[in-house]
C-alpha positions as CSV (number, residue, x, y, z in Angstrom):
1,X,8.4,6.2,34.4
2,X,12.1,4.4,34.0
3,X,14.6,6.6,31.7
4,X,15.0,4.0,29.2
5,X,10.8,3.4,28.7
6,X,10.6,7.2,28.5
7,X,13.6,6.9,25.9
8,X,11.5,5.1,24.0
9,X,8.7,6.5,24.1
10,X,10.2,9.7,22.3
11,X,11.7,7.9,19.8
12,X,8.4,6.4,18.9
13,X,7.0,10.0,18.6
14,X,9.8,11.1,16.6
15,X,9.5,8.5,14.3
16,X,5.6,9.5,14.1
17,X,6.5,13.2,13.4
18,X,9.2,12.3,11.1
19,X,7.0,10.2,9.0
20,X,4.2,12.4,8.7
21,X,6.1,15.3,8.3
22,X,7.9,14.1,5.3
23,X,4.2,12.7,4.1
24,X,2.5,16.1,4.4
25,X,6.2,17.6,2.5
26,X,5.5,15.1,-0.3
27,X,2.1,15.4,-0.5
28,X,2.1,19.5,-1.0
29,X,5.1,19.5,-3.3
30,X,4.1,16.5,-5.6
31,X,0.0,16.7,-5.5
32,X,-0.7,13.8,-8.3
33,X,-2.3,10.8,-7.4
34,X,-0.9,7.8,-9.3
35,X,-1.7,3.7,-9.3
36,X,-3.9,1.7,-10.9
37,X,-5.6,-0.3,-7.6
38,X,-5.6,3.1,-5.7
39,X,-7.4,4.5,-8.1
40,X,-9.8,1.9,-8.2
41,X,-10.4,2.4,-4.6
42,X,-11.5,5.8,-4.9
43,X,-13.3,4.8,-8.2
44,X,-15.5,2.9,-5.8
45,X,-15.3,4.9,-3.1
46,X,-19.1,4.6,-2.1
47,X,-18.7,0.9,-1.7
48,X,-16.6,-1.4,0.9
49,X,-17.7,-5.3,-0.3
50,X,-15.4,-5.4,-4.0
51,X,-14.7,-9.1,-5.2
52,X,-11.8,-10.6,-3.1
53,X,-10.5,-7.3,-1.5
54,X,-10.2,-7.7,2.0
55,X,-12.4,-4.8,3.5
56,X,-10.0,-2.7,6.1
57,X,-8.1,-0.5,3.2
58,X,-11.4,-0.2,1.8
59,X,-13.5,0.9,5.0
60,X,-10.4,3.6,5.3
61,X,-11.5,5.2,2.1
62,X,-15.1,4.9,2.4
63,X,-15.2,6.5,5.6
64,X,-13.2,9.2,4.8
65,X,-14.3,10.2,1.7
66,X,-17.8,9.5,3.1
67,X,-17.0,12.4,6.1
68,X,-14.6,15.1,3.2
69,X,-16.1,14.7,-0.1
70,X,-11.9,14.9,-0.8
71,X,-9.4,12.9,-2.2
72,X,-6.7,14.7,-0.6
73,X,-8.4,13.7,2.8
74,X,-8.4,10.5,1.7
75,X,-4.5,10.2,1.2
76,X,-4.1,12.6,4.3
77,X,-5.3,9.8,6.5
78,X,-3.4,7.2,4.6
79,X,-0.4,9.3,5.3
80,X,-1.0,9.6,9.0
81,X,-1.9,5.6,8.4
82,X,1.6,5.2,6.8
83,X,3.6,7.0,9.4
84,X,2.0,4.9,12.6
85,X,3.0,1.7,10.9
86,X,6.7,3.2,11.2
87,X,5.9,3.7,14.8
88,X,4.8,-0.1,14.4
89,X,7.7,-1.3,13.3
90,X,10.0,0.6,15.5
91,X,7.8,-0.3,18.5
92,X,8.4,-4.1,17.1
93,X,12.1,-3.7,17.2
94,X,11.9,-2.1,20.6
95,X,10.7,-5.8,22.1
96,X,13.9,-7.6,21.2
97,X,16.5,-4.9,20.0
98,X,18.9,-2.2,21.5
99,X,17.5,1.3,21.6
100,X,19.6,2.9,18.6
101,X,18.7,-0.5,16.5
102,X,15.0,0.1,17.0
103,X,15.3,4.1,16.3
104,X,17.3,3.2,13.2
105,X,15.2,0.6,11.7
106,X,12.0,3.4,12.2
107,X,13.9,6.0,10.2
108,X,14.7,3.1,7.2
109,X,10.9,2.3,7.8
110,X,9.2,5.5,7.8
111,X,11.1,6.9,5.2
112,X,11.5,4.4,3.3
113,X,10.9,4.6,-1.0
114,X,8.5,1.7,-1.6
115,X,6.8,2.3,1.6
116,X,6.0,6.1,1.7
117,X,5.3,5.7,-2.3
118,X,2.3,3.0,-0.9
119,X,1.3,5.2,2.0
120,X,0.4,8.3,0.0
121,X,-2.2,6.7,-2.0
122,X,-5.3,4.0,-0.8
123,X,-2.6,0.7,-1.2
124,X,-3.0,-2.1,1.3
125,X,0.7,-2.4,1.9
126,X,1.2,-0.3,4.6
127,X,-2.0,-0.7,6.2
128,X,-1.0,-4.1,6.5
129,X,2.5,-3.6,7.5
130,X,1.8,-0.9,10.6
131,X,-1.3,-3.6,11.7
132,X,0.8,-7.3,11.7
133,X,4.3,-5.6,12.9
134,X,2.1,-3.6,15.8
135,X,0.4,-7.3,16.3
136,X,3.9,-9.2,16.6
137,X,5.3,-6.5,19.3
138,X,2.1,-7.0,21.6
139,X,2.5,-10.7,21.1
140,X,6.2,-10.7,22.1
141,X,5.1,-8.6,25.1
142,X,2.6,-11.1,25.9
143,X,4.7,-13.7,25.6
144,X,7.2,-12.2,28.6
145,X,4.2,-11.5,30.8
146,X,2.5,-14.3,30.3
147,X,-0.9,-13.4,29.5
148,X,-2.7,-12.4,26.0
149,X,-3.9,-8.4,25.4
150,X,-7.1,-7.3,23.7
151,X,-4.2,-5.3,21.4
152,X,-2.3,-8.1,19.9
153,X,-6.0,-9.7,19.0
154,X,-7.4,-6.8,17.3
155,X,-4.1,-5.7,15.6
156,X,-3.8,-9.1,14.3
157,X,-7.8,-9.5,13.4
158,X,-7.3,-6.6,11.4
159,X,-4.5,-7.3,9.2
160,X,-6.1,-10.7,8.2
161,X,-8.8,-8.3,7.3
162,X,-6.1,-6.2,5.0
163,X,-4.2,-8.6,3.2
164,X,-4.8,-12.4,2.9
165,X,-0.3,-12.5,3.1
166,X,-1.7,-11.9,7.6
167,X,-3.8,-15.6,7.1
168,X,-0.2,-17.8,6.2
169,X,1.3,-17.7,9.5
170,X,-1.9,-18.2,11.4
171,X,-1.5,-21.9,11.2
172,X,1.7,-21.7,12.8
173,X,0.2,-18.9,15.6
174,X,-2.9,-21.5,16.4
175,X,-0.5,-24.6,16.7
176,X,2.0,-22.5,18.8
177,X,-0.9,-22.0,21.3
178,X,-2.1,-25.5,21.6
179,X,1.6,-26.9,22.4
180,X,1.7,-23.9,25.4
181,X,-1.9,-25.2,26.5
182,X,-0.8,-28.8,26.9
183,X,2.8,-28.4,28.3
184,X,1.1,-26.3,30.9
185,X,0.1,-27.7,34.4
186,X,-2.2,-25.2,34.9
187,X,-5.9,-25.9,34.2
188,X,-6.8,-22.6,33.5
189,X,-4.1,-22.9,30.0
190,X,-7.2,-24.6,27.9
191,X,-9.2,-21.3,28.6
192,X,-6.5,-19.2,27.8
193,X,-5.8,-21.4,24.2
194,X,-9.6,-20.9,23.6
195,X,-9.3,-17.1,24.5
196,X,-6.3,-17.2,21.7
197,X,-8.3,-18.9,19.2
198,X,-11.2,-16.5,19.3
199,X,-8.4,-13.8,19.2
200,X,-6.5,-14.9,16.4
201,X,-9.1,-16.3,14.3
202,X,-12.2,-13.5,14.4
203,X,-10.7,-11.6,11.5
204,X,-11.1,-14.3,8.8
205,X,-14.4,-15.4,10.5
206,X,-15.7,-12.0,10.1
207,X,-14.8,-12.1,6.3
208,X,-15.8,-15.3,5.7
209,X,-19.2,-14.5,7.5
210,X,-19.5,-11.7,5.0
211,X,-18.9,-13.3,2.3
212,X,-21.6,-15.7,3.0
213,X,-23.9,-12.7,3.7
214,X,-22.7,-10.6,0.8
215,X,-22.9,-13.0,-2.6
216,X,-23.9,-16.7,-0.1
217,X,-21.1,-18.7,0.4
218,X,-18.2,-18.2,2.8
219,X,-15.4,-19.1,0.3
220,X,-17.1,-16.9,-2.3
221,X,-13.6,-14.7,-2.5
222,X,-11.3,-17.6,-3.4
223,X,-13.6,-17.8,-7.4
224,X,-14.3,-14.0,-8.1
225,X,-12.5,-14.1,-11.3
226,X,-14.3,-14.8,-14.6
227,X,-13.7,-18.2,-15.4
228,X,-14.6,-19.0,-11.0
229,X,-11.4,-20.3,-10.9
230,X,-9.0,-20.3,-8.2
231,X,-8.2,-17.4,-7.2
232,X,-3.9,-16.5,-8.0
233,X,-3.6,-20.4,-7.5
234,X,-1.5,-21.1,-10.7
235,X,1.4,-23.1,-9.7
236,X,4.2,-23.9,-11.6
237,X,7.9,-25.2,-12.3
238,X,9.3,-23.2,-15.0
239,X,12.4,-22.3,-14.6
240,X,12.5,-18.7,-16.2
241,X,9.5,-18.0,-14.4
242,X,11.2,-18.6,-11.1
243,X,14.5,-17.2,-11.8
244,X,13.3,-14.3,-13.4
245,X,11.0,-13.4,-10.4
246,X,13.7,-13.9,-8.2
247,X,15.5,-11.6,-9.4
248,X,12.8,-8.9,-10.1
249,X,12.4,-9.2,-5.9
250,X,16.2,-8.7,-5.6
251,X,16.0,-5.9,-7.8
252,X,13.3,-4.6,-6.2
253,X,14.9,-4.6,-2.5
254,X,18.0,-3.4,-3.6
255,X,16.2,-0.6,-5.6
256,X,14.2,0.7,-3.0
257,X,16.2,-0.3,0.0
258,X,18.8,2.0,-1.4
259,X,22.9,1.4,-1.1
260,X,21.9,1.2,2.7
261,X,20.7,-2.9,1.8
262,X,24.4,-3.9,1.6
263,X,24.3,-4.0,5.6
264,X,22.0,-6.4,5.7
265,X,24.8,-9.0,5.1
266,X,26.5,-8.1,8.9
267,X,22.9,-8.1,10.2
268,X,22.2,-11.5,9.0
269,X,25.4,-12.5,10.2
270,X,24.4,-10.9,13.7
271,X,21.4,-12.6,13.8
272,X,22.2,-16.2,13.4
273,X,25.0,-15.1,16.1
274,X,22.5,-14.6,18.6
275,X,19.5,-16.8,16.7
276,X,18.8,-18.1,20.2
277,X,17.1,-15.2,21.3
278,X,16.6,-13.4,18.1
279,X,15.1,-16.5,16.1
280,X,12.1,-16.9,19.0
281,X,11.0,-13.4,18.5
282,X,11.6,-12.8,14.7
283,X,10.1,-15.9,13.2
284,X,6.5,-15.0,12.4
285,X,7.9,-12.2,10.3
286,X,10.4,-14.5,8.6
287,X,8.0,-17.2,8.4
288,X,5.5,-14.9,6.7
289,X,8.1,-13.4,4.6
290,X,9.3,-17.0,3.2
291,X,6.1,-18.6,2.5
292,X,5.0,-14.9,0.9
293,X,8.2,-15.5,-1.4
294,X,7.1,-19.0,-1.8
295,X,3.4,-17.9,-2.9
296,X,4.8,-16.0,-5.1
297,X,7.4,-17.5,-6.8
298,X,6.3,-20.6,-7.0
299,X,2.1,-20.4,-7.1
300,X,0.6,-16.8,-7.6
301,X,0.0,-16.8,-11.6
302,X,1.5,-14.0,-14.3
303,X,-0.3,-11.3,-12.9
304,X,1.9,-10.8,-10.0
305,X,5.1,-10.2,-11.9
306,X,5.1,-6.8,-12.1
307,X,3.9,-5.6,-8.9
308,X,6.5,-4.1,-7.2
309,X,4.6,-3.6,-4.1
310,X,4.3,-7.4,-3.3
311,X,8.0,-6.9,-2.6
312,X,6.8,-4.8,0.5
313,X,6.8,-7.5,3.1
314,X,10.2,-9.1,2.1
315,X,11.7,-5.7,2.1
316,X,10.6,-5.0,5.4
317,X,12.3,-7.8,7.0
318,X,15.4,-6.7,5.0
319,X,15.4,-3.5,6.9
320,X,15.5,-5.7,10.1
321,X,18.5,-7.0,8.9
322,X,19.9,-3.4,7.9
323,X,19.0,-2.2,10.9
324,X,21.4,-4.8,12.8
325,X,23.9,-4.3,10.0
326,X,24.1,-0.9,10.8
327,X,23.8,-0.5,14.7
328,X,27.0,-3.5,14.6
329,X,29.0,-0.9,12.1
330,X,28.8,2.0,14.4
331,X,29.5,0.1,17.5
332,X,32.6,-1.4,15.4
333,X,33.5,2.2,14.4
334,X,33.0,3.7,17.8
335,X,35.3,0.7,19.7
336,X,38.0,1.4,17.6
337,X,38.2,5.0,18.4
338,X,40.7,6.1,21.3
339,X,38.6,7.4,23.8
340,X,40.0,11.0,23.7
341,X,38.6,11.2,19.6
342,X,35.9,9.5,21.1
343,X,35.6,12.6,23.2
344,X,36.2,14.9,20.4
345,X,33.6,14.0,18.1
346,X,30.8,14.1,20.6
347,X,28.3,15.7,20.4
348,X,28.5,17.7,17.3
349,X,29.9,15.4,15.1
350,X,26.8,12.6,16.0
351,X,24.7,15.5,15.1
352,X,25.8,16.1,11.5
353,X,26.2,12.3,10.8
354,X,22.7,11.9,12.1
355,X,21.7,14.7,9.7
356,X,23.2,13.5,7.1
357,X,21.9,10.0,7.5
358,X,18.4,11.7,7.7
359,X,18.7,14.3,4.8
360,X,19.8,10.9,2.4
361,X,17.2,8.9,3.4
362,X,14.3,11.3,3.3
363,X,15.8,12.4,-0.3
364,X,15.9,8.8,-2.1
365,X,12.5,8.1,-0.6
366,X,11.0,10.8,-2.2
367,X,12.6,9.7,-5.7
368,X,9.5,7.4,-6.8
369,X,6.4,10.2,-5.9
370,X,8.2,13.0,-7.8
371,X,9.1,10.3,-10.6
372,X,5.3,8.7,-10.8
373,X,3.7,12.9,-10.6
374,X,5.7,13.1,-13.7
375,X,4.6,10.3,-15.3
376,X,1.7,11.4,-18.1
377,X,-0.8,8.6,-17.3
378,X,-1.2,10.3,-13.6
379,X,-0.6,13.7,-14.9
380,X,-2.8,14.5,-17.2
381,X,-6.0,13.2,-15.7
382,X,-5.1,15.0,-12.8
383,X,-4.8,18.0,-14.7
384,X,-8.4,17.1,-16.4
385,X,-9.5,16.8,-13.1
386,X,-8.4,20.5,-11.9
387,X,-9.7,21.9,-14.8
388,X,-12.9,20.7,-14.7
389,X,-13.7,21.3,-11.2
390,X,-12.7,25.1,-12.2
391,X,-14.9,25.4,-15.8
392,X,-17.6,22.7,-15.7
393,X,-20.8,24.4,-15.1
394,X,-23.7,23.3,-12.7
395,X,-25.5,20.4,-14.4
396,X,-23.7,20.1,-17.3
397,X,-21.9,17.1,-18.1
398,X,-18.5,15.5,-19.3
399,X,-18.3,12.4,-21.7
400,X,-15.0,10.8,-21.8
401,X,-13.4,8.3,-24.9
402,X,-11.2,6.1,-23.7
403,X,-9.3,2.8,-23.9
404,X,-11.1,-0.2,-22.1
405,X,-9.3,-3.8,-21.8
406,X,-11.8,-6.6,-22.1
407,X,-14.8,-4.7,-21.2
408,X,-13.5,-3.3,-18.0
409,X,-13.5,0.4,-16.9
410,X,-10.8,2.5,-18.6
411,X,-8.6,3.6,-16.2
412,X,-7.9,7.1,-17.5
413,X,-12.0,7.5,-16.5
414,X,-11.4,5.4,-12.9
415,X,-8.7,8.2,-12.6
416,X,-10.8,11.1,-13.2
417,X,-14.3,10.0,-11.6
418,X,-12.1,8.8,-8.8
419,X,-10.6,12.5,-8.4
420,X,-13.7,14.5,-9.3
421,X,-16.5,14.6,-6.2
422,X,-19.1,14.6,-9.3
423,X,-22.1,12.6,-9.4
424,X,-21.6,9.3,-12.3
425,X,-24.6,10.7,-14.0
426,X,-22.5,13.6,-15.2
427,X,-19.4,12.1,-15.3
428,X,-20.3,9.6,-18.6
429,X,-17.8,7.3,-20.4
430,X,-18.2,6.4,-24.4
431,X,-17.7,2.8,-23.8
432,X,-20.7,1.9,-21.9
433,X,-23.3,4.2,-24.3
434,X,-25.4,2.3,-27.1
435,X,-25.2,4.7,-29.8
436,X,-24.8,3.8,-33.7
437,X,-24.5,6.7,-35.7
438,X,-23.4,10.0,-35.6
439,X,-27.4,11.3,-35.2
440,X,-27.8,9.2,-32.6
441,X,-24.7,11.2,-30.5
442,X,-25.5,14.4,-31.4
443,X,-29.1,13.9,-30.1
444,X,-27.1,12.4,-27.2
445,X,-24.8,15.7,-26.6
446,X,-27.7,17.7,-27.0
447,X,-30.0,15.7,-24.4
448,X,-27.6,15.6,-21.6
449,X,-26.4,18.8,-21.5
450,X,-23.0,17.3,-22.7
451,X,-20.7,20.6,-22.2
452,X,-17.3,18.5,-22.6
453,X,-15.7,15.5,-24.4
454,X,-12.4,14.3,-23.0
455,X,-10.6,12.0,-25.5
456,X,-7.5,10.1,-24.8
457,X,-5.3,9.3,-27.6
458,X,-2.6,6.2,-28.0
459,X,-3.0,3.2,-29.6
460,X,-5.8,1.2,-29.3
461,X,-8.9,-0.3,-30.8
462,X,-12.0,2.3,-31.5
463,X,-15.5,0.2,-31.5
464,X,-18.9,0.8,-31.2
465,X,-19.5,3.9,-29.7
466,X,-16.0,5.2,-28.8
467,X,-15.2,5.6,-32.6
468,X,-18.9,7.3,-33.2
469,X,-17.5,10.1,-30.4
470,X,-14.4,10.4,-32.3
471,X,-16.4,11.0,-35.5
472,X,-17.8,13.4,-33.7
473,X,-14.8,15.0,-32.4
474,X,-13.4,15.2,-36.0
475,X,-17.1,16.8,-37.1
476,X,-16.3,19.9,-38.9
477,X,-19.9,20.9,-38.3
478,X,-20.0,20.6,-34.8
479,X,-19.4,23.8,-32.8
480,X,-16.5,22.9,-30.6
481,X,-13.3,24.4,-29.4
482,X,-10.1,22.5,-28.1
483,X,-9.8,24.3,-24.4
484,X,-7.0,21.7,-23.1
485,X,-4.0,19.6,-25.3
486,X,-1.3,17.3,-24.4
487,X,0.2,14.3,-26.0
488,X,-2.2,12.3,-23.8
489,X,-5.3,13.6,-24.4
490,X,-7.2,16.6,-25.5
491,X,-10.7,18.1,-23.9
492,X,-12.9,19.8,-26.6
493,X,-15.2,22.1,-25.4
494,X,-18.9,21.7,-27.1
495,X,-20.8,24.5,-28.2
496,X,-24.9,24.3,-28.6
């Protein structure tokens, strides 16, 4: 094997064991799952077809939850997940980039705030990342040998079947292919476009055949929300809107890019120096990333504001940038060194820089976990959660009262039955029980063996039978004792 493929071979596995090692840190030190989606994902666990979510995130959870009966299994694999799409991405900038570039875009990856806060829970971010950049190097490779690999296919296939953000650039992939098929002489080019259309396109058949087969009509995902509307088609011109986005995604790559994102400038710069090698490799990236921005910016409706994890793609292609920006600093830095300081400072002093570089980037990405375990809306349900699974007797059950928006689950109970491997029938929530008077739930707690009610405080609305379990609560007569009490929410314990 030549030096230089060996070369980077080891930095791909250090990037591997750097990632995960910092995962597994993160994970032991800060133990408390946080997100709304994620939580929804182990909330339905047990099922893989959910409205418009692509499947692939989905099929990740199911099957290992399926094989562990654990949630910390589950967000082990997404760890080990999260850390290969570093080895992805450093693999991507292996195909067009100097060694040190590539190594140091892996560590900004793999380390990275935004990603390794998505990569610890069941988010489609990262998935999707590690699966299109791992796509893009085999197709760069392909490119120079001139044929097409099973890799690039599958890779590809399967971040279409992660996050819809994969199906914008396949347009531009397909067309791409036809122009190659008929500007080549040789007659054998129209099988290989048709081998490159099956390849690129199977992922969206395959959900779009599933859709048909799930709920009977292959565009069924496009008009799952109430109303059967279009799907985050909402587009718009207001002005506020736009600017205020624009700068929420600024904020948001300068946030979790950290100071580092100021080198992105001299990248850019680099870049467009050498566009014509650099722009034929990097422009599905910056094509996806553009018409992503676009999407969202000028189309997806209000619901998107907020999500700072949509900012993962355009942050990504930042780091490219960064990466450049800082491999053309060091070079500068180095060439204006006389070569007898040049000698003095090697090797020890590349060490320390190298572990100081390191040491700063693994300590600002772990600033969003210990910030969100902290946080008392992931807290204290996971706090619930432990003791529960250390008091709750055998066939005894929980009720919890909390706040539900338009009639959906309440996500303090998606959080707990998500955490809990408890069957539903003993895990019960107050909004969906009929009950209209105080008899009716106490026949109710006696019946079902209810052994603990979990009520979550703040402000919101009490109907129907939520307020009817807080009357209950509040019962003087009822035998009960408070066994757990924060500002959140406070478990009584009921007595027979």
């Amino acid at each position: 094997m030549p030096e230089g493929e060996a070369s980077r071979r080891r930095d791909l596995i250090f990037i591997f064991a750097l990632g995960l090692l910092f995962r597994l840190v993160l994970l032991l030190i800060f133990p408390v799952p946080y997100g709304n989606d994620s939580a929804g994902r182990f909330f339905f666990r047990d099922q893989i077809w959910l409205a418009h979510w692509l499947p692939a995130t989905q099929v990740l959870v199911y099957c290992s939850y399926a094989v562990s009966h654990s949630v910390v299994i589950v967000r082990l694999v997404f760890a080990v997940v999260g850390s290969l799409a570093g080895v992805a991405f450093t693999f991507y900038l292996q195909t067009f980039a100097r060694r040190r570039t590539a190594l140091i875009g892996g560590m900004l990856f793999t380390t990275n705030s935004l990603l390794v806060f998505l990569s610890l829970m069941p988010y489609q971010e990262t998935v999707f990342l590690g699966l299109l950049f791992g796509s893009l190097a085999f197709f760069i490779r392909d490119e120079t040998r001139g044929r097409s690999s099973l890799a690039a296919f599958a890779l590809y296939g399967l971040a279409c079947l992660t996050r819809y953000e994969a199906w914008f650039i396949l347009p531009a992939l397909l067309w791409r292919i036809i122009r190659r098929a008929v500007a080549a002489p040789n007659p054998l080019m129209a099988r290989e476009a048709a081998i490159n259309l099956l390849g690129l396109g199977w992922g969206p058949a395959v959900w779009m055949l599933a859709n048909w087969q799930q709920w009977g009509s292959p565009t069924a995902f496009l008009f799952f929300r109430a109303d059967h509307a279009l799907y985050a088609w909402a587009p718009h011109a207001e002005i506020m809107r736009i600017v205020s986005y624009t700068g929420w995604m600024l904020y948001w790559i300068g946030r979790f890019g950290s100071p580092l994102v100021v080198l992105a400038l001299p990248g850019l710069c680099l870049v467009w120096k050498n566009r014509k090698t650099l722009l034929a490799v990097l422009w599905p990236a910056l094509l996806l990333c553009g018409l992503e921005l676009i999407f969202l910016i000028f189309i997806a409706g209000r619901e998107f504001a907020t999500a700072n994890r949509f900012a993962s793609m355009p942050l990504s292609v930042t780091l490219i940038f960064v990466a450049f920006g800082a491999e053309a600093a060091m070079t500068r830095v180095q060439s204006a060194m006389p070569s007898w300081q040049q000698k003095l400072v090697q090797p020890k002093f590349k060490l320390i820089v190298a572990g100081l570089f390191t040491a700063f980037l693994l300590i600002y990405g772990a600033v969003p976990i210990a910030q969100a375990g902290r946080l008392p809306e992931f807290r204290v349900p996971y706090e619930i959660v432990k003791f529960l699974e250390a008091h709750l007797p055998a066939n005894e059950r929980v009720l919890i009262v909390a706040e539900s928006l338009d009639g959906a689950v309440p996500m303090p109970y998606q959080r707990i039955a998500g955490q809990l491997d408890l069957a539903r029938d003993r895990l019960l929530c107050a909004a969906f029980i009929d009950s209209n008077s105080l008899g009716e739930v106490e026949a109710f707690v006696r019946e079902r063996s209810l052994r603990y009610l979990v009520v979550f405080g703040g402000e919101w609305p009490r109907r129907g039978s939520d307020e009817i379990f807080l009357q209950l609560a509040a019962n003087p007569q009822q035998k009960k004792k408070i066994v757990f009490s924060s500002n959140a929410a406070i478990v009584y314990e009921l007595k027979p």
